[in-house]
Structures are given as C-alpha cells and as structure tokens.
N, C-alpha and C positions, 0 to 999 in steps of 0.2 A: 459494720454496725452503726457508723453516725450516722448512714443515708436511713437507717430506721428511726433513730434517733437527736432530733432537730437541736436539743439540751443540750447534748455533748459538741465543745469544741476541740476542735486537736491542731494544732502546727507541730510541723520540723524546728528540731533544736539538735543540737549539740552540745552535750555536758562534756567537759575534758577528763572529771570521773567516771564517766558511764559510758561515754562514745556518743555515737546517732541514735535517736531516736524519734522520741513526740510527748509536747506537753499536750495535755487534754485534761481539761476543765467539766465541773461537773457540778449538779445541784447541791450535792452533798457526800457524805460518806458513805452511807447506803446505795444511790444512786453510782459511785465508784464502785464498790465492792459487786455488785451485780453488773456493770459490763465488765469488769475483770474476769468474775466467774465466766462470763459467757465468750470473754475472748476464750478463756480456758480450754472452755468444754468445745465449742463449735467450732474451734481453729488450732486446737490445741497449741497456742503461741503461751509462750512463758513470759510472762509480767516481771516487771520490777518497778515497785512504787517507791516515789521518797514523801516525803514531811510536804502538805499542803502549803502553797505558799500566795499572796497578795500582792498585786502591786500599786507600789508605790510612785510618789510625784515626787518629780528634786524640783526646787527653786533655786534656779545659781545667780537670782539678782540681776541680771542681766538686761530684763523685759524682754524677756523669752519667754514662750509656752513653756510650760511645766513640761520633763523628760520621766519617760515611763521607766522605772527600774522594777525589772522583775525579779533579778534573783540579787543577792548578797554580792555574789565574785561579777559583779558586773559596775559596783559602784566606783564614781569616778573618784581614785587619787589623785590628781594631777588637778581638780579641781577647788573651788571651795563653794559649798552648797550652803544656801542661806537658810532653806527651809526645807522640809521632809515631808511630807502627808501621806498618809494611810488610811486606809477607808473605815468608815464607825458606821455605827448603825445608833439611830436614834429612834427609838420603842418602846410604845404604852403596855403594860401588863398590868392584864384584867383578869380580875380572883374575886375569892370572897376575901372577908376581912380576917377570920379567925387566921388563914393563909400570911398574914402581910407580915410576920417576922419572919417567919421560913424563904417567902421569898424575898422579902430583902436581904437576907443574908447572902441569900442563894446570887443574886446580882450582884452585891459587892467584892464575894468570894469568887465570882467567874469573870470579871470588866475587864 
C-alpha cells in the first residue's frame, strides 16, 4: 500500500510489548483509519494501533546535535538533559468576528 501511497511512512521497530512490527506515520487520523481499513479488507492482516506519538529533541548540553527521542521507554537515565523540545505549531485563524469568543475559548481549551 505505501508504493500507492507517497504520505505514508513506515520503518521496522520492535516494542518489547508488542514484539516486531512497523511504525508508519500518516497525515492524520482519517488518513490512518482508511489505510488500516484497507490493510483489513485487501490483505486481510490484523492491525493493532497505539496512542499517536511526536518526536522529540534532547539537549544534553554537551554542543552536540540535538538526539531524536521517539518513544518514552527510550529516554536516557544514565544521562542529564538540559533541554527537551517538541514540535508546536504557530497559526493565524481567520473567522468572522461574532466567532472570536467561541474560538478563543476553543484554542485555549485545546493548546
């Protein structure tokens, strides 16, 4: 299905809960949800999803390049990180005006 699909990325991982499998990245939750269906139907392989996840940059202060942490059970103990970064999204939203308490509330209740 990715050689149909240029959006979908997928690697080999190993969870020590789950075993072998593949992380595969995707535009969105819709966009997951329908190549899951179609793993379903057109290969009938059985899915198992977890909780969508970001990654992150450690700073260990060192004058090193920032280190990519992808999952939680991978962060270093042994170490001491100076800094953590996460990706943010900085975005205009354009309405009308009678809109502009609905959606600020709406923004502060989702950040």
């Amino acid at each position: 299905l990715t050689l149909n699909d240029a959006s979908v990325t997928m690697r080999k991982e190993h969870s020590e809960a789950l075993g072998p499998g593949f992380r595969a990245g995707f535009l969105g939750m819709l966009h997951m949800e329908v190549f899951m269906q179609r793993l379903e139907q057109e290969y009938g392989a059985s899915v198992v999803t977890t909780s969508p996840t970001v990654t992150y940059l450690l700073d260990f202060g060192d004058g090193e390049d920032y280190v990519e942490l992808d999952r939680p059970s991978d962060y270093p103990l042994d170490r001491k990180v100076r800094e953590i970064l996460e990706p943010t999204v900085v975005a205009t939203v354009i309405g009308p005006n009678r809109y502009l308490g609905k959606v600020l509330t709406l923004l502060s209740q989702r950040r």
